[in-house]
N, CA, C and O of each residue as an XYZ file, in Angstrom:
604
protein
N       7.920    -20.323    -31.307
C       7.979    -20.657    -29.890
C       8.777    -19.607    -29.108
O       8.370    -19.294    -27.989
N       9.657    -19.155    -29.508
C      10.903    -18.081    -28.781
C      10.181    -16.720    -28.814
O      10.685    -15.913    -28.033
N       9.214    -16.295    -29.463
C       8.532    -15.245    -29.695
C       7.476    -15.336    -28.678
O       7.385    -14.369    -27.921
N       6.357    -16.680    -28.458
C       5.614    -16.197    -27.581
C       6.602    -16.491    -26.002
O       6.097    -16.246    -24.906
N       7.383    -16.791    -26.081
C       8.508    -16.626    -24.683
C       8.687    -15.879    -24.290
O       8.353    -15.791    -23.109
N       9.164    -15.056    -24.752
C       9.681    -12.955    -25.040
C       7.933    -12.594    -24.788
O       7.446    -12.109    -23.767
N       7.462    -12.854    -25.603
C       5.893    -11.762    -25.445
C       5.568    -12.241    -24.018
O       5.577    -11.376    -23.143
N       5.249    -13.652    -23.634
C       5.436    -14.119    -22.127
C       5.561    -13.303    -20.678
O       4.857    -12.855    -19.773
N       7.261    -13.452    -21.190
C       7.913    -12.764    -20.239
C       7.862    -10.669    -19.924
O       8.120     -9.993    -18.928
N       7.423    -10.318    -21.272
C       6.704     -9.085    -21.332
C       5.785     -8.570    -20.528
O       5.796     -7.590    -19.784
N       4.761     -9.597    -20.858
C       3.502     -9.536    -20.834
C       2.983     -9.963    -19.353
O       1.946     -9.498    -18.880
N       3.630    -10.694    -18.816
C       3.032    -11.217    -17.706
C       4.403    -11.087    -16.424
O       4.229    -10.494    -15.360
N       5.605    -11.707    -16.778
C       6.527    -11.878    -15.430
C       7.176    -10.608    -15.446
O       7.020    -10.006    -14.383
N       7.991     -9.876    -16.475
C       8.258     -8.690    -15.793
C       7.129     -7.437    -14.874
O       7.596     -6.684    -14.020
N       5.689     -7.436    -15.253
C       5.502     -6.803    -14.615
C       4.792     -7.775    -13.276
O       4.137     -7.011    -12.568
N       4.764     -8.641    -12.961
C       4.754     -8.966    -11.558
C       5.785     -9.115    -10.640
O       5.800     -9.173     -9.410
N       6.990     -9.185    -11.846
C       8.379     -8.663    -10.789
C       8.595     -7.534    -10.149
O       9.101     -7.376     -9.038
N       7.884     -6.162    -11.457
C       8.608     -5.211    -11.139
C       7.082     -4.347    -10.041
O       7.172     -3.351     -9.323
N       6.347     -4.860    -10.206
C       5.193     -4.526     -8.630
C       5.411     -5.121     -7.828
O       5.221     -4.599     -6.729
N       5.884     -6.413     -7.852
C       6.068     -6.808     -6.510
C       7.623     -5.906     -5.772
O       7.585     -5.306     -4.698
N       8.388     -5.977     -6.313
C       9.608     -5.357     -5.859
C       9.503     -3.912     -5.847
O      10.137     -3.419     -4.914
N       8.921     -3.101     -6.567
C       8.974     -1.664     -6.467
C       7.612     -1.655     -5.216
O       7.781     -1.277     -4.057
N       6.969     -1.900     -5.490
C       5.523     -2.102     -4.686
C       6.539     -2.196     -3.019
O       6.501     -1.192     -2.308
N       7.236     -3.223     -2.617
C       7.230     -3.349     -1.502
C       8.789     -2.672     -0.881
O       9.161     -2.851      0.279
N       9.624     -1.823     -1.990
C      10.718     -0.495     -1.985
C       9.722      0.419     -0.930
O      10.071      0.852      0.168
N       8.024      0.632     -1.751
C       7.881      1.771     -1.735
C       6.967      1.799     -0.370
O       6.678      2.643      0.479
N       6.758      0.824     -0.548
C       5.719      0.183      1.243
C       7.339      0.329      2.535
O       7.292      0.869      3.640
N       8.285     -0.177      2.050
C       9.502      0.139      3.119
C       9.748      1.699      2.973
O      10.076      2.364      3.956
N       9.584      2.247      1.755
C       9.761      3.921      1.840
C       8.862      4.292      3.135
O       9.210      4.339      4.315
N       7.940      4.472      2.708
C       6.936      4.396      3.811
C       6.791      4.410      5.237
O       6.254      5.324      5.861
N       7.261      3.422      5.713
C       7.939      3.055      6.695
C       9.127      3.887      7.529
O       8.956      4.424      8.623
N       9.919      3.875      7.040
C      10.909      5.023      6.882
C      10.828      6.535      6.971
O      11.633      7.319      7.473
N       9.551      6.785      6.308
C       9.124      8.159      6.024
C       8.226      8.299      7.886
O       8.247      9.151      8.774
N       7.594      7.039      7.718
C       7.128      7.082      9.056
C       7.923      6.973     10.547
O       7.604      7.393     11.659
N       8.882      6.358     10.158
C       9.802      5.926     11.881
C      10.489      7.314     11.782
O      11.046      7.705     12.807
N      10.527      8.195     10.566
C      11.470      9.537     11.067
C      10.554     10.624     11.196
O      11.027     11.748     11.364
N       9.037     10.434     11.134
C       8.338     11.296     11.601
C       8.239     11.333     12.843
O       8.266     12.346     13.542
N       8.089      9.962     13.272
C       7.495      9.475     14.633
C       8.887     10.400     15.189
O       8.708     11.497     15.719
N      10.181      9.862     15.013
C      11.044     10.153     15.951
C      11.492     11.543     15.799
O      12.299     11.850     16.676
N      11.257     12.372     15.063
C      11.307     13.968     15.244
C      10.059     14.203     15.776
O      10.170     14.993     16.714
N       8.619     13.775     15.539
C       7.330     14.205     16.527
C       7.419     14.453     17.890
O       7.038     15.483     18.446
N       8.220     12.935     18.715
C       8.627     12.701     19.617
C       9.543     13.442     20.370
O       9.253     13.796     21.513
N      10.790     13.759     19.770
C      11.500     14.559     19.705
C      11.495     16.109     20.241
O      11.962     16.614     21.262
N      10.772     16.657     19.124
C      10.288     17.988     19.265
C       9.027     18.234     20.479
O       9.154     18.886     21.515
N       8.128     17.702     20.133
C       7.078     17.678     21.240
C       6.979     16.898     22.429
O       6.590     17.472     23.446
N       7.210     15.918     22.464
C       7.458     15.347     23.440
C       8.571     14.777     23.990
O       8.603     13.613     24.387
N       9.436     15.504     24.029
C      10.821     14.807     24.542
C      11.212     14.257     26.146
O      12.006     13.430     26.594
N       9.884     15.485     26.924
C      10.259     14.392     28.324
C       9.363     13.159     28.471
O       9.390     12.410     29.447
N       8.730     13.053     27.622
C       7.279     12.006     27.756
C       7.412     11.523     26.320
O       6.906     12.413     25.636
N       7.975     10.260     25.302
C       7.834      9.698     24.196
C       6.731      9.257     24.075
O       6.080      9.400     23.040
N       6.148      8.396     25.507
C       5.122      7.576     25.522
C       3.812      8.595     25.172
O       2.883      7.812     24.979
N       3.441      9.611     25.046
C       2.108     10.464     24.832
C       2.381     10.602     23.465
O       1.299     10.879     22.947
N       3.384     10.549     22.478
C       3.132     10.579     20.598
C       1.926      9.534     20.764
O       1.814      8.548     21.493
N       1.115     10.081     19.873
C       0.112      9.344     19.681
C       0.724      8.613     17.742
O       0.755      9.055     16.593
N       0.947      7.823     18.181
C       1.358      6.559     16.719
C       0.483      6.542     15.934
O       0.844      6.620     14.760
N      -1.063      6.434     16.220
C      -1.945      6.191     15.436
C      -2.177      7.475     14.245
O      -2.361      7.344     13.035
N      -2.097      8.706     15.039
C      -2.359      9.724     14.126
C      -0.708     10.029     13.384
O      -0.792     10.615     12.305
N       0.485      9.756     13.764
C       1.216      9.856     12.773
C       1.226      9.106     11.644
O       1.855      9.354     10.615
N       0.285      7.886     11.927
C       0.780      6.539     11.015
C      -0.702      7.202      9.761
O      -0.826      7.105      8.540
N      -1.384      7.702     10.602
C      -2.729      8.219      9.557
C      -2.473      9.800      8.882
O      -3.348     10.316      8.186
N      -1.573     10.279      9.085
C      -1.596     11.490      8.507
C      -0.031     10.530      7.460
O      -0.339     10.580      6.270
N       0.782     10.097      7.566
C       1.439      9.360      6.580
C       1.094      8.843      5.747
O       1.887      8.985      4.816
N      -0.110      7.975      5.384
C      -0.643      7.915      4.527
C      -1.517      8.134      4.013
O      -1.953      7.534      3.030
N      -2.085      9.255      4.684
C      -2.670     10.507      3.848
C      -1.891     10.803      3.072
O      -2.257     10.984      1.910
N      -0.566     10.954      3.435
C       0.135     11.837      2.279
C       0.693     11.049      1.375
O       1.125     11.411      0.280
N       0.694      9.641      1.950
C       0.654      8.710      0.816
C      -0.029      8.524     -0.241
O       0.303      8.013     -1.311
N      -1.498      9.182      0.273
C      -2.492      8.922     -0.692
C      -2.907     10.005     -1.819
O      -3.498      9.859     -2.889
N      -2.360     11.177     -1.161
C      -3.040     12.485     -1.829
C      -1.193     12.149     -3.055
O      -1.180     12.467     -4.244
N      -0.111     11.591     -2.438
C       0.746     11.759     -3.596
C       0.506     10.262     -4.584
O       1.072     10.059     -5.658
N      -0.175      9.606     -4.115
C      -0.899      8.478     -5.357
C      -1.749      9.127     -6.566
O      -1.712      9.042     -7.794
N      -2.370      9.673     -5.817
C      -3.494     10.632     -6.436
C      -2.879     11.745     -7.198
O      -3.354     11.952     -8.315
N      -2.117     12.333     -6.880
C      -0.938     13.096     -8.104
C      -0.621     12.440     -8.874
O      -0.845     12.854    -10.011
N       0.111     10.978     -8.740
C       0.460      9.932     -9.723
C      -0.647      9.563    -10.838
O      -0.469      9.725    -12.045
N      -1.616      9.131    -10.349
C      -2.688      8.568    -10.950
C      -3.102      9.304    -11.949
O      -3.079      8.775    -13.060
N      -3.584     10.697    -11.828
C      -4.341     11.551    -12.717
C      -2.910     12.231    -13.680
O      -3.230     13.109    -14.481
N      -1.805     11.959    -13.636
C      -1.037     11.972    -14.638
C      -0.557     11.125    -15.535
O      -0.594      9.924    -15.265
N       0.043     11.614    -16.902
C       0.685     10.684    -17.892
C       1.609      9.809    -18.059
O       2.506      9.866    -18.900
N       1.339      8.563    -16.884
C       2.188      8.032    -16.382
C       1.647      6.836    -16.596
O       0.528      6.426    -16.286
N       2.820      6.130    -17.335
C       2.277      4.512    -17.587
C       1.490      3.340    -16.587
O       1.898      2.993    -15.479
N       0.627      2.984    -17.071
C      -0.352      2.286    -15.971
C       0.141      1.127    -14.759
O      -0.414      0.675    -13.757
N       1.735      0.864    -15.532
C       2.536     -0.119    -14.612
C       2.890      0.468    -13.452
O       3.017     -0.179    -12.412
N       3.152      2.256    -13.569
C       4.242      2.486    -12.677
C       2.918      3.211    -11.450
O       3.109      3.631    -10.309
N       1.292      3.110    -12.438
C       0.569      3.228    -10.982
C       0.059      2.170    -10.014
O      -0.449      2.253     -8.895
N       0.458      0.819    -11.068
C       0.053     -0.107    -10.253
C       1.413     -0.256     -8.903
O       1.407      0.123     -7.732
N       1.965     -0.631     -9.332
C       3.243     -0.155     -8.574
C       3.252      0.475     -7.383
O       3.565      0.035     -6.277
N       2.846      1.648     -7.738
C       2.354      2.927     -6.744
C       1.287      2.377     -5.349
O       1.307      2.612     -4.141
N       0.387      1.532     -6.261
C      -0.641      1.447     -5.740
C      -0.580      0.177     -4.711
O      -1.221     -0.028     -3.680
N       0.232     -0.451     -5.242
C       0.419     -1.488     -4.116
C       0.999     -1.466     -2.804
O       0.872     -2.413     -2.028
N       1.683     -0.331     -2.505
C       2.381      0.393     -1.383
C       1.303      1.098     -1.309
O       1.068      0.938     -0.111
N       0.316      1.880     -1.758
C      -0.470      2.509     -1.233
C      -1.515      2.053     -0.227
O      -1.612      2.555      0.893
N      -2.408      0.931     -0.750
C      -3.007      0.200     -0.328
C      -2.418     -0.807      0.837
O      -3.080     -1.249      1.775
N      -1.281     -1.025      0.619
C      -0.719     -1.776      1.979
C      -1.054     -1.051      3.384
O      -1.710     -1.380      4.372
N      -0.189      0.260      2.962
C       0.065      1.207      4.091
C      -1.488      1.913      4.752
O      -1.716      2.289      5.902
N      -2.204      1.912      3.794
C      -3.690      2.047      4.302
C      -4.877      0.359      5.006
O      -5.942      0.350      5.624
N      -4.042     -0.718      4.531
C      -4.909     -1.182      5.114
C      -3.986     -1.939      6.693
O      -4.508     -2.641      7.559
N      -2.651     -1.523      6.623
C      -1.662     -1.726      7.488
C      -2.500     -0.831      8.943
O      -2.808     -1.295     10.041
N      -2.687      0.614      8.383
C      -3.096      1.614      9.217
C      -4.716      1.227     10.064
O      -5.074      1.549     11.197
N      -5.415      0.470      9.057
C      -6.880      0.437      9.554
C      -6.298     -0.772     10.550
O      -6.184     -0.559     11.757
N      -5.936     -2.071      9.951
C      -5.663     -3.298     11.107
C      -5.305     -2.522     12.283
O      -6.300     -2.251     12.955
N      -3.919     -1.953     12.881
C      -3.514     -1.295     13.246
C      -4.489     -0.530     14.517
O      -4.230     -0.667     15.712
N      -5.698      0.326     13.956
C      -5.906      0.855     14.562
C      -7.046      0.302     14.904
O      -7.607      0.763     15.898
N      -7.562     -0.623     14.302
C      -8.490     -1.786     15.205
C      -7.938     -2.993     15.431
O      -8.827     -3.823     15.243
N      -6.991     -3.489     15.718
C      -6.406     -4.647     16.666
C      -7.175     -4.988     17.029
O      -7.799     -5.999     16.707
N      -7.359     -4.291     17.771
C      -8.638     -5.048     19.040
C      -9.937     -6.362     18.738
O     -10.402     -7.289     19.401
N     -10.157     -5.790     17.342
C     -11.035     -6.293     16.833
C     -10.810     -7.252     15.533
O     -10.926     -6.823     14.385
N     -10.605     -8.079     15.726
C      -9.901     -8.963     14.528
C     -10.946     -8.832     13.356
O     -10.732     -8.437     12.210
N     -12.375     -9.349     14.035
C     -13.303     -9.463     12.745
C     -13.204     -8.216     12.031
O     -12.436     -8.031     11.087
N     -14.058     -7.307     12.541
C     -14.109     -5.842     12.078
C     -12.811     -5.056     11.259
O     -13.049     -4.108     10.511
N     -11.380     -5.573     11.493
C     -10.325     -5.099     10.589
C     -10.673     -6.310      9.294
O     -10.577     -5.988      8.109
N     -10.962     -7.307      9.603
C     -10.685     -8.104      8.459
C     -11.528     -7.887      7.301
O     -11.083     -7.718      6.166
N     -13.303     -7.899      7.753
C     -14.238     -6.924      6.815
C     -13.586     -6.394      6.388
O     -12.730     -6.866      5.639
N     -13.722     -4.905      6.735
C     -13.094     -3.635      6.189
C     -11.878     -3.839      5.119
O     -11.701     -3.453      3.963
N     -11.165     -4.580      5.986
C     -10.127     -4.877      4.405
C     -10.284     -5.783      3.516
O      -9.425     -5.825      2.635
N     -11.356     -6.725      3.471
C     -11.613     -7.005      2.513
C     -12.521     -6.694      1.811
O     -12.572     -7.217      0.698
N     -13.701     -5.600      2.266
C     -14.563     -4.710      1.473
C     -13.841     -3.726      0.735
O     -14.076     -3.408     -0.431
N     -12.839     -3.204      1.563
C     -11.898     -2.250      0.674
C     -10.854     -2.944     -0.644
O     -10.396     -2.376     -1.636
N     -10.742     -4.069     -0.287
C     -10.174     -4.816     -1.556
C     -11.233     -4.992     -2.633
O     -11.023     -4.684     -3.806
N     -12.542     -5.570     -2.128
C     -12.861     -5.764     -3.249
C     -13.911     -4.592     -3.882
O     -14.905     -4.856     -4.558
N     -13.593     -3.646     -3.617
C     -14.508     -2.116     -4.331
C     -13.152     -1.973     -5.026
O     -13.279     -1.921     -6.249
N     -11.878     -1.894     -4.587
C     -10.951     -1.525     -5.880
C     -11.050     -2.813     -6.690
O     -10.586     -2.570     -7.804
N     -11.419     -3.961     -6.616
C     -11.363     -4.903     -7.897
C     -12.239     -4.578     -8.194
O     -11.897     -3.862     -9.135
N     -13.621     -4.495     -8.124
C     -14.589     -4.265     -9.022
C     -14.444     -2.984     -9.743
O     -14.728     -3.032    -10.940
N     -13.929     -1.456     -9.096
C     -13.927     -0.440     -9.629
C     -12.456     -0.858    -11.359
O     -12.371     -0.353    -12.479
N     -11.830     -1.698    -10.818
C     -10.988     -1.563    -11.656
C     -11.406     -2.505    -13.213
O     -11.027     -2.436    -14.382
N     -12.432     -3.408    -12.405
C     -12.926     -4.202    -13.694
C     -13.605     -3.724    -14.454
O     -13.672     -3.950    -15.662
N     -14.531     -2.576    -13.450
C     -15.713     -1.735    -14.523
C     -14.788     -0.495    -15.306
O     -15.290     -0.004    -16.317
N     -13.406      0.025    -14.831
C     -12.875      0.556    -15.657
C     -11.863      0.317    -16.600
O     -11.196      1.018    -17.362
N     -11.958     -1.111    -16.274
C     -11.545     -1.737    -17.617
C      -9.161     -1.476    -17.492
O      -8.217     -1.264    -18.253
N      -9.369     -1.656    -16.336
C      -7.607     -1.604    -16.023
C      -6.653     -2.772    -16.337
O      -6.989     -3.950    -16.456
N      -5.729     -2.393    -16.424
C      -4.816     -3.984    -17.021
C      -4.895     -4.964    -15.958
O      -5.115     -4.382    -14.896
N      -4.813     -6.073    -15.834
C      -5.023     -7.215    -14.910
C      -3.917     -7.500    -14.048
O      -3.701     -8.525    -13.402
N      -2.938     -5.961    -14.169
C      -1.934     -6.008    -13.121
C      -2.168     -5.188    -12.053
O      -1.301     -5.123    -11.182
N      -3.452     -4.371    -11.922
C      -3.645     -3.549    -11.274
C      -4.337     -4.709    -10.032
O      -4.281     -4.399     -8.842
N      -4.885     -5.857    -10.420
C      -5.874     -6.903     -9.794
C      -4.802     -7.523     -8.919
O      -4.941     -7.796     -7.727
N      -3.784     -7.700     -9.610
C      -2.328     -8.232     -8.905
C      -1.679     -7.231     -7.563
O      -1.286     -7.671     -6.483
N      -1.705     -5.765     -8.004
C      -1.345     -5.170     -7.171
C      -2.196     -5.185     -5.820
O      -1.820     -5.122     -4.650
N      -3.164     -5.265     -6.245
C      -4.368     -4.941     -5.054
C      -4.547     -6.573     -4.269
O      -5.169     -6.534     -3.207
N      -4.158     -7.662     -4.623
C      -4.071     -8.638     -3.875
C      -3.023     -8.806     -3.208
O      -3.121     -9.233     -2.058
N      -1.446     -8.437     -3.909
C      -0.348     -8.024     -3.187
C      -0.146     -7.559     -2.047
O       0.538     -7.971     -1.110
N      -1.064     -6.276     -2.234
C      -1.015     -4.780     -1.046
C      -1.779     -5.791      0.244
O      -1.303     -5.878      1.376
N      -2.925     -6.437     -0.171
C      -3.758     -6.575      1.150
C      -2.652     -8.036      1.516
O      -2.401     -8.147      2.716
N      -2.072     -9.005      0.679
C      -1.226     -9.502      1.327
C      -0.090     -9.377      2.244
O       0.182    -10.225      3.094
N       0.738     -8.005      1.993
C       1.854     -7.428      2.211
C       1.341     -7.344      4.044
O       1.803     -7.713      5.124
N      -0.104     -6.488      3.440
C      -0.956     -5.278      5.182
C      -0.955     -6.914      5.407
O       0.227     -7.171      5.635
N      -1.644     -8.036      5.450
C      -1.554     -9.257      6.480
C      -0.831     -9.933      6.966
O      -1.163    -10.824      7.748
N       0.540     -9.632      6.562
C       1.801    -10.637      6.980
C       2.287     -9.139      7.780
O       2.782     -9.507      8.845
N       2.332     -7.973      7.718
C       2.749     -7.359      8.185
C       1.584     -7.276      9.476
O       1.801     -8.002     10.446
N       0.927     -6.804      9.481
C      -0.072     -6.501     10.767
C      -0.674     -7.263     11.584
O      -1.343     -6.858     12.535
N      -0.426     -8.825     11.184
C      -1.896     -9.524     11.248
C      -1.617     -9.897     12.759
O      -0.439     -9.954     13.112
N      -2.742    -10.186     13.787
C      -2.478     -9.994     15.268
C      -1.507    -11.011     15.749
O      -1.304    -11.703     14.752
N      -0.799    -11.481     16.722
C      -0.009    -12.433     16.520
C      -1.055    -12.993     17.600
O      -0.946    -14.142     18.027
């Protein structure tokens, strides 16, 4: 009994602890990486006029670079936990960015993010990924809906 407890807690709760908590470190990294772009963008270029930074394209070139450094992660020898991990801040901050930049349109953000959720579950089932990667990717689009969702 104490053995499958330990394998348990292995197997299943540490790593939904440690994606959910690193996952949403790295979604606040993010964040961060973004409010000090915005405010040197602003800064530098527009300092008599704040209001002309255009937000949308800082918030989209941020996670671009969110994405192209996932994509460094991914295709290296790096344990599959620490890309799910990765990936759940990734996917937040990208589907944070699409809501975001269609507000306007409630239906049309909500599609989109949930077509984009479910091409990474299926891509991940046909490649056969640990069933924490399924966790991360329901996480991320949870995280982007409590964070974005229209009030």
């Amino acid at each position: 009994m104490q053995q499958s407890v330990k394998k348990a807690v292995k197997t299943y709760f540490l790593p939904v602890l440690f994606i959910t908590v690193v996952g949403f470190l790295l979604l606040a990294l993010g964040f961060v990486l973004y409010f000090f772009s915005s405010v040197a963008i602003e800064a530098i270029f527009y300092a008599n006029n704040p209001q002309d930074t255009s937000t949308d394209s800082i918030r989209s070139i941020v996670v671009l670079i969110f994405v192209l450094v996932y994509l460094f992660i991914y295709f290296r020898k790096i344990p599959e936990l620490v890309k799910a991990m990765a990936f759940t801040a990734v996917l937040a901050a990208t589907l944070i960015t699409l809501i975001l930049r269609l507000y306007a349109n409630v239906f049309l953000f909500l599609m989109m993010s949930l077509a984009i959720t479910a091409i990474f579950i299926l891509t991940f089932s046909v490649f056969k990924k640990p069933w924490y990667y399924h966790y991360a990717t329901m996480l991320g689009l949870l995280l982007a809906f409590l964070y974005a969702w229209p009030q």
